[in-house]
C-alpha positions in Angstrom: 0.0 0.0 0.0 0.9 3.7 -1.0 -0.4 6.8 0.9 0.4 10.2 0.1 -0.1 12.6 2.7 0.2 14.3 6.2 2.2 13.4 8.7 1.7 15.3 11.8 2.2 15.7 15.7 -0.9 15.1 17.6 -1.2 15.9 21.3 -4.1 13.6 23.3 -5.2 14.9 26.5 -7.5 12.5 28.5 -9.0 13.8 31.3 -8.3 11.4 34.4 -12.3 12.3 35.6 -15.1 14.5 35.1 -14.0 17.9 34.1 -14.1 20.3 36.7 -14.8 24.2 36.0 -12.5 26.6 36.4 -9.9 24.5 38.3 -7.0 22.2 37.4 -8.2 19.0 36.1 -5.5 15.8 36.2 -5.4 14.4 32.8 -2.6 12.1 30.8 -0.9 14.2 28.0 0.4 11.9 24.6 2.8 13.3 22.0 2.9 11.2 18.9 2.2 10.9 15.2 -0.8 11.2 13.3 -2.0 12.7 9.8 -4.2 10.7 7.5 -1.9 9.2 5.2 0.6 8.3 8.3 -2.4 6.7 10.3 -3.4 4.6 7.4 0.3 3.6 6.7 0.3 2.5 10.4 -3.1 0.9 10.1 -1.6 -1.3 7.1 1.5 -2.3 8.6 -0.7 -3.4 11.8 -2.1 -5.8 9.6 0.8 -7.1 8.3 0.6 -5.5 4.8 4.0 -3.4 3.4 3.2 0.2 3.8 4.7 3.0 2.2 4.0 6.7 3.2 5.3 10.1 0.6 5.3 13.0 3.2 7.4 16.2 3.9 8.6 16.7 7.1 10.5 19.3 9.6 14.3 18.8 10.5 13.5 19.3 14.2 13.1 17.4 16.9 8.8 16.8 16.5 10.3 15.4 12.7 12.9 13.5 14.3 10.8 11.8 16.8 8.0 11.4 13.7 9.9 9.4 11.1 11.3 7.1 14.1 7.4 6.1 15.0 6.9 5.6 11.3 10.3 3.2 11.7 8.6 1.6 14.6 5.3 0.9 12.6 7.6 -0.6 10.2 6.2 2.1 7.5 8.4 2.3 4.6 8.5 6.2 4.0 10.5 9.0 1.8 10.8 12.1 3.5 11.0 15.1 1.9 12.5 17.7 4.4 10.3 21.1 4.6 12.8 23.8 3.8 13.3 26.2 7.1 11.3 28.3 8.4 
């Protein structure tokens, strides 16, 4: 499989209990991948199936941290660095 697409940082929160106005609610925080095209990719190689994602990405630490998820999905990728700034 092929996708051509985003490949994006996504922050979760999850609140550990009902929200609570105006005060500080507990709540796990995840920093990870997402975009479309990366989910499917991921989705794919879940299933066993070779996956192959076409993206741009930053040469910074989210892009760093990115493309080694997509290594640990086992997504094949090429990158194509976004230029800076």
């Amino acid at each position: 499989m092929l996708s051509i697409g985003d490949l994006v940082v996504d922050v979760t929160i999850v609140p550990e209990g009902p929200l609570r106005v105006d005060d500080d609610n507990p709540s796990r925080i995840r920093i990870g991948g997402g975009g479309q095209a990366a989910n499917f990719c991921a989705w794919t190689a879940s299933l066993g199936e070779p996956a192959r994602l076409i993206t741009r990405v930053g040469d910074d630490d989210n892009g760093h941290r990115l493309v080694a998820e997509l290594g640990a999905w086992r997504c094949g990728r090429y990158m194509h660095p976004s230029p800076p700034g």
